[in-house]
C-alpha positions as CSV (number, residue, x, y, z in Angstrom):
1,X,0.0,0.0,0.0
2,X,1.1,3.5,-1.2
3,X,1.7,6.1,2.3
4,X,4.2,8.2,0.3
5,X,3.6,10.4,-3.0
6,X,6.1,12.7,-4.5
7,X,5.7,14.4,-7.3
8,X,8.0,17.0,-8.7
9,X,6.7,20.4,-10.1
10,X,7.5,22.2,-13.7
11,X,6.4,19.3,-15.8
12,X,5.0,17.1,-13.9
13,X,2.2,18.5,-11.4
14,X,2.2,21.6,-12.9
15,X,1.0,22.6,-16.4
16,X,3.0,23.9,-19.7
17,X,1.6,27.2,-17.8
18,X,2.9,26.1,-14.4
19,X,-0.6,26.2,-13.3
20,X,-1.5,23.9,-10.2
21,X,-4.3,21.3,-10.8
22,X,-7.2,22.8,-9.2
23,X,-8.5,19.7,-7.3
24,X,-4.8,19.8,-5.7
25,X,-6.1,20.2,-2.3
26,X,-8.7,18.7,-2.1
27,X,-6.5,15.6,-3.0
28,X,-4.0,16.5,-0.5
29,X,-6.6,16.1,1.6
30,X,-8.1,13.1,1.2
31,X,-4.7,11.0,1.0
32,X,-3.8,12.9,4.4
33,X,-7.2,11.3,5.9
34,X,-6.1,7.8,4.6
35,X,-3.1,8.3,6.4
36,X,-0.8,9.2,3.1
37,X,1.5,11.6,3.0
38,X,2.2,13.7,0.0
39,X,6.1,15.8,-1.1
40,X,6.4,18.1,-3.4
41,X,10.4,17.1,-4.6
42,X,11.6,20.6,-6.9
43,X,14.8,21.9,-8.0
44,X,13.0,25.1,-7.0
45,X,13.7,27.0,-4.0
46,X,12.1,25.9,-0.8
47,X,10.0,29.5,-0.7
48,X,9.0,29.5,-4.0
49,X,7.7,26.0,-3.8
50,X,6.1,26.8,-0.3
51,X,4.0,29.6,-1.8
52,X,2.4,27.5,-4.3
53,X,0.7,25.4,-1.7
54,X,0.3,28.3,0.5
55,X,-1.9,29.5,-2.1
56,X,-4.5,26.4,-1.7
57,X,-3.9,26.1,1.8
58,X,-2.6,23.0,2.5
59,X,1.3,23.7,2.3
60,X,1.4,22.4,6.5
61,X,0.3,19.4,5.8
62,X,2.5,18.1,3.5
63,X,6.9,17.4,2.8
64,X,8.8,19.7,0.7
65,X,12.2,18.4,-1.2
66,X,13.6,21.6,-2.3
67,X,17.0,22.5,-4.2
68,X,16.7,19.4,-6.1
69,X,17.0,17.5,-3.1
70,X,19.1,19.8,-0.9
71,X,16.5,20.8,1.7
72,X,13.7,18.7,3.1
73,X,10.9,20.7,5.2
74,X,7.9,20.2,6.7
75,X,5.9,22.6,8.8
76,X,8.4,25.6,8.4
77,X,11.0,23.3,9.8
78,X,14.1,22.4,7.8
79,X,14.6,18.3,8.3
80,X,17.3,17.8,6.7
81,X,19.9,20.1,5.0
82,X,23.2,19.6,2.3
83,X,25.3,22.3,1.5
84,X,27.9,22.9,-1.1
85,X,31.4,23.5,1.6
86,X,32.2,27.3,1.0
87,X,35.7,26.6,-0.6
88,X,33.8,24.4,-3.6
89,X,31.7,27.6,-4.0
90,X,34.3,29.9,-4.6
91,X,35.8,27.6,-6.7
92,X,32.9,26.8,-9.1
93,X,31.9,30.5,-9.0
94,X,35.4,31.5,-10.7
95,X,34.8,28.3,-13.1
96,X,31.3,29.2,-14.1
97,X,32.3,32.6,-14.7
98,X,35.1,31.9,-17.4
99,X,31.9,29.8,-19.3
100,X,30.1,31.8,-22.3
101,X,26.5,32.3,-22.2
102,X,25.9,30.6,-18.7
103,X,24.4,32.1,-15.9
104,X,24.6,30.9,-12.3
105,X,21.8,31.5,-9.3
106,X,23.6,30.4,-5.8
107,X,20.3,28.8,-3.9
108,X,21.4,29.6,-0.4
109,X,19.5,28.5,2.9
110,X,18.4,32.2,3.4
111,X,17.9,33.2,0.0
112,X,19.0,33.3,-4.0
113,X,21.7,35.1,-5.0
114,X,22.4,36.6,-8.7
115,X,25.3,38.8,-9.8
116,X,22.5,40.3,-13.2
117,X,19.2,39.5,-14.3
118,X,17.5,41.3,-16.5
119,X,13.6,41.6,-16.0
120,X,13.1,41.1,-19.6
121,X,15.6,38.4,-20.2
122,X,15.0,34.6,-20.5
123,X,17.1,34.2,-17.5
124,X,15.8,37.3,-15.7
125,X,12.1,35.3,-16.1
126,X,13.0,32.6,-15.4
127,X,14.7,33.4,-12.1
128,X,12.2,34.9,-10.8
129,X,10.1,32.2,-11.3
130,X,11.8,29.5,-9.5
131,X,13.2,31.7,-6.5
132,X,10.7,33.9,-4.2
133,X,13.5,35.3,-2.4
134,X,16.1,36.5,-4.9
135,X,19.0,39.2,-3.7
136,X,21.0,40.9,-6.0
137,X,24.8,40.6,-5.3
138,X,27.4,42.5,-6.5
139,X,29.5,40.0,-5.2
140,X,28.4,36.4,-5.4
141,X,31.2,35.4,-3.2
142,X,30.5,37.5,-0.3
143,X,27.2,35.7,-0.6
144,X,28.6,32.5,-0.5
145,X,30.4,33.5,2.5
146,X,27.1,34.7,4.3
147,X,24.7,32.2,3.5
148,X,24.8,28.5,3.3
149,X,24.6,27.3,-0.5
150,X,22.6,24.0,-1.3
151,X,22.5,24.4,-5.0
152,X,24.5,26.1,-7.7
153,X,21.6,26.4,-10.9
154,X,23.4,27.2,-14.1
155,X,21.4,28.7,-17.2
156,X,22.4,28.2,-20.6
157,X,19.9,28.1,-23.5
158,X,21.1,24.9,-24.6
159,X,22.1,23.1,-21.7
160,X,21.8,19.2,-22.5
161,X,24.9,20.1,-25.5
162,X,25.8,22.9,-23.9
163,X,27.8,23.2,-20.7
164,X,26.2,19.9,-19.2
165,X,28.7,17.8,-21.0
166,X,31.2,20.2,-19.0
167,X,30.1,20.0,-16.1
168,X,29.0,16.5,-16.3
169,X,32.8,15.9,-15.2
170,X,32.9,17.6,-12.1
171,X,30.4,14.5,-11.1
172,X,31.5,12.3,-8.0
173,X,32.9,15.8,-6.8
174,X,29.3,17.1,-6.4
175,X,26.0,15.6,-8.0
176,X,25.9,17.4,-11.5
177,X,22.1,17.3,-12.6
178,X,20.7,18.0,-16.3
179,X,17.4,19.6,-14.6
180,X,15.4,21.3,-17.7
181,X,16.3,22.1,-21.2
182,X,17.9,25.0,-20.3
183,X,19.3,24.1,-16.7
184,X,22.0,22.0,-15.1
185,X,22.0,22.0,-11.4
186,X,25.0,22.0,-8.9
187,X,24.5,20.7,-6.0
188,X,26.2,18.1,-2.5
189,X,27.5,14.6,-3.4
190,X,25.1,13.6,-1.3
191,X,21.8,15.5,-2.0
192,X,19.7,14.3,-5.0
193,X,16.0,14.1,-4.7
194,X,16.3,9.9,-4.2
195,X,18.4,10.5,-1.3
196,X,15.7,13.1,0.1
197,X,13.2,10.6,-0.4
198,X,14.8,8.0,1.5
199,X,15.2,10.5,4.0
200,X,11.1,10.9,4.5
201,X,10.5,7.1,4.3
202,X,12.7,6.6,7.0
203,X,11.1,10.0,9.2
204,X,7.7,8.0,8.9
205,X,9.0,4.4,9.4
206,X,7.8,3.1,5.8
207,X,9.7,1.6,2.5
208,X,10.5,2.2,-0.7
209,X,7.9,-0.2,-2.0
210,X,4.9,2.4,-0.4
211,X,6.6,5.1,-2.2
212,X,5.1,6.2,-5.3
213,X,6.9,9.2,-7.0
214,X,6.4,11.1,-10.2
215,X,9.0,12.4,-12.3
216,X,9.4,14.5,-16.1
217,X,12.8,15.2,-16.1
218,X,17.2,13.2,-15.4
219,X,16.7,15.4,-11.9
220,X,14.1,13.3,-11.1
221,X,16.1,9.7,-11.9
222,X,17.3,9.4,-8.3
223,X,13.5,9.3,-7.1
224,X,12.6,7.5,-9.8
225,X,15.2,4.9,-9.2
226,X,14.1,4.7,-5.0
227,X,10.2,4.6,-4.8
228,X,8.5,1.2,-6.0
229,X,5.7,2.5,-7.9
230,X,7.7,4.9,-10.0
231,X,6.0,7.0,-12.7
232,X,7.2,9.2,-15.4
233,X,5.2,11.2,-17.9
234,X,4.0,10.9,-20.8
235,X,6.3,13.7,-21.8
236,X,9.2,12.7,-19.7
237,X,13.0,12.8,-20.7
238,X,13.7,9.0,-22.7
239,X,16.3,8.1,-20.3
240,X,13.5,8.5,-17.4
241,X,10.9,7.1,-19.0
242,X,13.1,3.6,-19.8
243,X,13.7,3.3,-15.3
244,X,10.0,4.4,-14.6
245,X,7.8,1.1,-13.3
246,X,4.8,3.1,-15.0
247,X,4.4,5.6,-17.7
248,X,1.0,8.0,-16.9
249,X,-0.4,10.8,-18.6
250,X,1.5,14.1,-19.5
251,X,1.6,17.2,-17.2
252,X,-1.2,19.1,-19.7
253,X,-2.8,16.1,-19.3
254,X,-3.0,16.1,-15.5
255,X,-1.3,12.7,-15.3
256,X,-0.4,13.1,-11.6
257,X,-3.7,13.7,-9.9
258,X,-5.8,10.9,-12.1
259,X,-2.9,8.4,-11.1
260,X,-3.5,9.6,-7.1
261,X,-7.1,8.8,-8.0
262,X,-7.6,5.9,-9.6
263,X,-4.3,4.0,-7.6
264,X,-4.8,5.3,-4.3
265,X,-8.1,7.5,-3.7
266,X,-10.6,5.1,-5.4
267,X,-9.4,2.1,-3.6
């Protein structure tokens, strides 16, 4: 029996409009009063996350897995936390800034930092978006210093043939995700959103075989990978559709919450 969902967020709960599905609560609910828990598991920041399910209300009864696995919460309480040591910052922020048409975001504890984004820029948009609390820095390692960094996102336009094959090398050092088309995230050795999941079976006592997680994207592998009743979209990334256990309708087509239905709240 299921006791566990995860789902993560662009591309698979939420729509091509990043729209939540408007029976969302009422769902939370319900699996909440059969005694299942639900996590939202994003590379987003923890507050911008939050705020979409403060929105319908129900964002204290539920997990977050934030920073692609970096930060666990629940109730305003940070569970579990793994940070980037400061040194490896300073390090990749010198790296990343010798790299052409990349941008970086450092995802810190307290808030996100950017050295330039543009309001009407892709990246500009697009980081606004994904982080509620974003600080401009003048100097992204005097953030580093203040703050305690989970996650380094890099944007480049063409990331999967872009710099991912570059960074892809710096794996082993830290956990080098592809994370969207135009996004590679940077973050702990030991954070991925599998290991995060683990991390809330174990806090309620249950196993991986009464886990069911939903995934779109090679972020997503390590959760996919963990839970027994893994399901990827119908417009997931190839690689994540060949581990999934199941294969369920696409984001537009609200394949989360008619999975929730017909495999757990209809039985």
């Amino acid at each position: 029996m299921v006791k566990l969902v995860a789902a993560d967020m662009d591309g698979t709960l939420l729509d091509s409009s990043h729209n939540m599905p408007e029976d969302m609560a009422d769902i939370i609910r319900e699996m909440n009063a059969l005694g299942v828990r639900f996590a939202a598991a994003s590379g987003r920041q923890y507050q911008s996350v939050k705020k979409l399910f403060d929105n319908i209300g129900v964002s204290e009864d539920m997990f977050f897995i934030a920073e692609n696995g970096g930060i666990v919460c629940e109730r305003g309480h940070i569970l579990h936390c793994e940070t980037i040591p400061e040194e490896d910052v300073h390090m990749l922020i010198d790296m990343l800034a010798e790299m052409p048409d990349v941008h970086i975001i450092l995802s810190g504890v307290e808030s996100a930092y950017v050295s330039s984004a543009p309001a009407d820029s892709e990246f500009g948009e697009n980081a606004a978006l994904y982080c509620e609390s974003l600080t401009f820095s003048e100097d992204l390692h005097r953030s580093a210093r203040t703050d305690r960094i989970t996650k380094i996102a890099v944007y480049d336009p063409d990331a999967e043939h872009g710099c991912y094959p570059v960074l892809k090398k710096l794996d082993g050092k830290f956990n080098v995700v592809l994370s969207g088309t135009q996004w590679v995230d940077i973050v702990s050795r030991a954070a991925d959103k599998g290991s995060a999941l683990r991390f809330i079976a174990e806090h309620m006592g249950i196993t991986a075989e009464e886990v069911m997680a939903f995934g779109d994207y090679l972020n997503d592998l390590s959760m996919i990978v963990y839970a027994g009743e893994s399901c990827a979209m119908e417009n997931a990334h190839p690689l994540l559709k060949q581990a999934a256990k199941h294969i369920v309708p696409s984001n537009d087509d609200k394949g989360v919450t008619r999975t929730i239905k017909k495999v757990i709240l209809e039985q």
